[in-house]
Residue, then its C-alpha position, 0 to 999 in steps of 0.5 A: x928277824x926283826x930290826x929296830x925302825x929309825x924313825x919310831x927309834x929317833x922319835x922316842x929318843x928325842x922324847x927321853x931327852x926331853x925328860x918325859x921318861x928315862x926308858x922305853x922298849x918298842x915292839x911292834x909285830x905282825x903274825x907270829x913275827x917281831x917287825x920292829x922293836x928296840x930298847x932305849x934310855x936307862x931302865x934305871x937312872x937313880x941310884x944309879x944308871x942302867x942302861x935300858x935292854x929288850x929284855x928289861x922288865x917292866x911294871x905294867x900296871x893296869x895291862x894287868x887288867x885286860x893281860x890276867x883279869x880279863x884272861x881270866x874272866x874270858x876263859x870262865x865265861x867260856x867254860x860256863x862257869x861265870x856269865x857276863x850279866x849275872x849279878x856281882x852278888x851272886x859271887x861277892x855277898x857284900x854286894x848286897x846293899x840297895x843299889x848295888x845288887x844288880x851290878x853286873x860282872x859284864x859292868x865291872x869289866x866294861x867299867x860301866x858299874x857305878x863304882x868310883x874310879x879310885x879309892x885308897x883302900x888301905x886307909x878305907x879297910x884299915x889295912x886288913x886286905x880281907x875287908x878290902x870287897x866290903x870296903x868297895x861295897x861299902x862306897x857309894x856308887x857315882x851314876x846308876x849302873x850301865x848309864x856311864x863308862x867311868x874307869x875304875x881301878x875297884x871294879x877290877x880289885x872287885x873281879x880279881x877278888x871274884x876269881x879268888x872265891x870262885x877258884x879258892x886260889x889266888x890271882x897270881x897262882x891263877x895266872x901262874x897256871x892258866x896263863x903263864x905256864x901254858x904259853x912258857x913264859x919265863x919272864x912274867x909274874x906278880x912279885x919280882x924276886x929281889x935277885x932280878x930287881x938290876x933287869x927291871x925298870x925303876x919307878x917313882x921315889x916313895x909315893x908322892x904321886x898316890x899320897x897327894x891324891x890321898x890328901x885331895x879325896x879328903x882320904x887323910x894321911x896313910x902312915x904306912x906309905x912308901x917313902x923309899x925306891x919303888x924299883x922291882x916291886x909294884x908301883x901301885x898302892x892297893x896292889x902293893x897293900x893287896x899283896x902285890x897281885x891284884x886285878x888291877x895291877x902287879x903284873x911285871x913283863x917284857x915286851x917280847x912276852x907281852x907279845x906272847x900274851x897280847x896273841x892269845x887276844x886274837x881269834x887266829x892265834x890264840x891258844x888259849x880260848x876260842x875264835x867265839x870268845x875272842x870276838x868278845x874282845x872287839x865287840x863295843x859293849x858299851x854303845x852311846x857312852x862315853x867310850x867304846x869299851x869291849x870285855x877289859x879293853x877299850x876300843x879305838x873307835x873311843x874318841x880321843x883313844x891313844x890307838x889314834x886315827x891309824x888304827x881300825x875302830x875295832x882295834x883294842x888296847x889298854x894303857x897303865x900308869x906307870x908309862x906301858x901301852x898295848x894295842x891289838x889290831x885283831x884283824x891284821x894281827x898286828x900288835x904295838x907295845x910301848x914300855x916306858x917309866x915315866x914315873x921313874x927319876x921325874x919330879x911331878x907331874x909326871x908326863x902326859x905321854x897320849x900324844x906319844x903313844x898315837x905317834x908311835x902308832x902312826x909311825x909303827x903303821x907307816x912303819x908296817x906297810x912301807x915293810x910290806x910293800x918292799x917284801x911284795x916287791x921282792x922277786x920270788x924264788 
């Protein structure tokens, strides 16, 4: 039976008092075991206030990516129906132009492919989702493949429309059936019902945020962006335009679920792929570059990674817009989730949280081990 840890408790209260977010839920587990976890804040705090729950769903943005996309990648190159260095155009035939022919899937999940980081592909494809791969296609790549590390939303848009064409099914349905239901999940899913909106966390009023870089990037104005509440449907725009699922954002969970999920990432607990395919996850791909990145994480060893110092570099983790973390230390088998909205009742910027995220570490670390040694401490019976 887990408990909730006075120190990481009192932490991220004094951090919602600051206005840095209005909500958090910490979950930190060992094993198959919960240790600590707890909920705090409101979930919601505008229209009105709802008090945060461990249960309450999150937003979890681009832990979307490693969470289904690299799931999803990882389980077919397991199966031998998609290899990690083959050529992009081999499944997405818009990417026969110059340059981009001989960017790889194993690029595209490292983010190493050239590709630009971000681009409002609801102005740049005329709002036709279909046209959404030649419009990545179309765009000029910033650094010649394999030579940089540069996070980019489009190289997972680009991977989850590939799953769409290998399979014939959609991202979500994907999921559904290869992650979802396997593993029992109840509370996970792109695409909230408007029933369960009370038991999500809110997110940003109307998109300034994403409007503002619209403007920024010379994208011009989109005249379909949201001005109201963005609380139970996804926060980020080409997800929202793609539909809701796509494979860089729209999944929605809880921390005990992603927990459930985080598990299937480690070699002696996955039930979904094998110790082989799980060293994938470890394994820094991109050695000299700017980061340390694995297949869909990146790893601690990453300079500056909000894993922090307490973490072994091996450890892999991933981070989303919307204020959630998860980090998998695989060789103890541990796992750190923070969920918070800091999009959510804040004017902007909104909050730098990195510094949070590595004390939450540290203290969850301290945390464990203090645990461990008053249960070696205990006499056996």
């Amino acid at each position: 039976m887990f408990t909730r840890n006075q120190q990481i408790s009192s932490f991220l209260t004094e951090r919602i008092a600051a206005g840095e977010f209005p909500s958090a839920v910490y979950l930190v587990g060992e094993g198959d075991e919960i240790v600590f976890a707890d909920a705090l804040g409101h979930s919601v705090v505008q229209p009105y206030r709802i008090a945060n729950k461990l249960d309450t769903i999150y937003d979890l943005a681009s832990l979307t990516k490693p969470l289904v996309t690299g799931m999803l990648c990882a389980r077919r190159i397991e199966l031998g129906e998609l290899t990690l260095d083959s050529s992009v155009l081999h499944y997405l035939p818009e990417f026969e132009r110059a340059d981009r022919q001989m960017i790889t899937v194993r690029e595209l999940l490292t983010h190493t492919s050239g590709l630009p980081a971000w681009r409002p592909l609801y102005l740049l494809a005329e709002d036709e989702p279909e046209r959404t791969a030649g419009a990545i296609a179309n765009l000029d790549l910033e650094y010649k493949p394999g030579t940089r590390v540069v996070y980019s939303d489009l190289g997972f848009i680009a991977l989850g429309i590939l799953l769409e064409r290998m399979t014939g099914h959609h991202l979500a349905e994907l999921a559904q059936h290869e992650i979802f239901e396997p593993l029992n999940l109840k509370q996970t899913f792109f695409n909230p019902e408007l029933a369960l909106q009370t038991g999500i966390a809110a997110c940003e009023l109307g998109n300034v945020y994403e409007k503002n870089m619209c403007n920024e990037t010379g994208a011009g104005e989109y005249a379909n962006s949201r001005q109201r509440q963005i609380w139970g449907e996804v926060h980020d725009g080409n997800a929202y335009f793609l539909g809701g699922a796509a494979g860089h954002a729209g999944l929605f969970s809880t921390a005990s679920e992603v927990f459930q999920m985080a598990q299937q990432f480690i070699a002696a607990s996955s039930r979904l792929l094998t110790p082989q395919t799980c060293q994938l996850f470890r394994e820094n791909m991109t050695p000299g570059l700017e980061e340390a990145r694995s297949l869909a994480w990146q790893l601690a060893a990453t300079q500056d990674s909000t894993a922090g110092n307490d973490l072994p570099p091996d450890s892999f983790g991933h981070n989303g817009f919307t204020g959630t973390s998860l980090w998998i230390d695989a060789e103890h088998r541990r796992v750190f989730i923070l969920l918070t909205n800091r999009t959510h009742a804040r004017e902007l910027p909104f909050a730098n949280i990195n510094a949070v995220r590595r004390r939450f570490h540290s203290l969850a670390t301290t945390a464990l081990a203090a645990s461990s040694r008053s249960h070696s401490g205990r006499p056996a019976h």
